[in-house]
C-alpha positions in Angstrom: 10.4 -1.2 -5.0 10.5 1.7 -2.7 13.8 3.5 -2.5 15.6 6.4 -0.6 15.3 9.6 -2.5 18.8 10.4 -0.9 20.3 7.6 -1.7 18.5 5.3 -4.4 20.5 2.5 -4.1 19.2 1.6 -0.6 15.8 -0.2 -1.0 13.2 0.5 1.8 10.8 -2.0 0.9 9.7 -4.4 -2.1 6.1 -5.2 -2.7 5.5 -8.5 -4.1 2.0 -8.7 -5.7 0.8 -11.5 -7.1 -0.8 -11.5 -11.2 -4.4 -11.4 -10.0 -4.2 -7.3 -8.3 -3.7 -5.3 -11.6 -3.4 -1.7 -10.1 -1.5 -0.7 -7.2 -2.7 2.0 -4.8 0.2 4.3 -3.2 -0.9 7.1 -0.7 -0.1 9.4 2.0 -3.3 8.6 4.8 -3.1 12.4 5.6 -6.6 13.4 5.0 -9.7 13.9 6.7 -10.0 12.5 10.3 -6.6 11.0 10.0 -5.0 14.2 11.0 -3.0 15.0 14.5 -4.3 13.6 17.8 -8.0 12.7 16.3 -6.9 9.9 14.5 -5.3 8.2 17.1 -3.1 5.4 15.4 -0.7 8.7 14.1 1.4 11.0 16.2 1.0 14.3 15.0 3.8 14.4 12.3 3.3 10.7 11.3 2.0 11.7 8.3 5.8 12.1 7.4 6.6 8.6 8.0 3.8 6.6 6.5 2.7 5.7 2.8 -0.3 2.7 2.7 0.1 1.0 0.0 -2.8 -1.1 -0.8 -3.0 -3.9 -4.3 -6.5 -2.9 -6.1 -8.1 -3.5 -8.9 -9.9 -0.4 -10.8 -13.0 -0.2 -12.3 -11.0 -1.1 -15.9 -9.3 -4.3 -14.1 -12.8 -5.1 -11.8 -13.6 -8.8 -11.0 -17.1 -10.4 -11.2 -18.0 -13.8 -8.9 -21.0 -15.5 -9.6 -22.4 -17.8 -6.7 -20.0 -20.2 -5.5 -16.9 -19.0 -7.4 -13.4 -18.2 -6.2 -10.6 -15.5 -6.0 -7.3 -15.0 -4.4 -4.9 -12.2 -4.3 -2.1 -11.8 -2.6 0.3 -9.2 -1.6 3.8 -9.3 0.5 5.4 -5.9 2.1 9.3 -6.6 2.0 11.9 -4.4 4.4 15.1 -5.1 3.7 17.8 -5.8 7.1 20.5 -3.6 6.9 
């Protein structure tokens, strides 16, 4: 749950992940070619307004298919109506 730093009672948005994503990944994109008018998917200050937040699995939690085999993962970005 991701919530207000003003006012941590109001809940910006709930991640649901399910069992199979072990690590969660939460980052400000403001790096490299993401920055101002060369990245084109930002305004110039959007960096203020985003975090990505991406399910993951590290290097501890990493998953192995052999030929044929199967794995899901899912993950659900809540925002809350006023």
């Amino acid at each position: 749950k991701i919530e207000d730093q003003e006012t941590a009672s109001k809940t910006l948005y709930s991640i649901k992940q399910s069992n199979s994503w072990k690590d969660t990944t939460v980052y400000n994109p403001w790096l490299g070619d993401k920055q101002g008018p060369s990245y084109p998917d930002f305004d110039d200050d959007g960096y203020k307004y985003t975090i990505c937040c991406e399910p993951t699995l590290s290097k501890v939690n990493q998953v192995t298919l052999e030929s044929g085999e199967d794995w899901d993962g899912s993950q659900e970005i809540l925002i809350p109506s006023e």
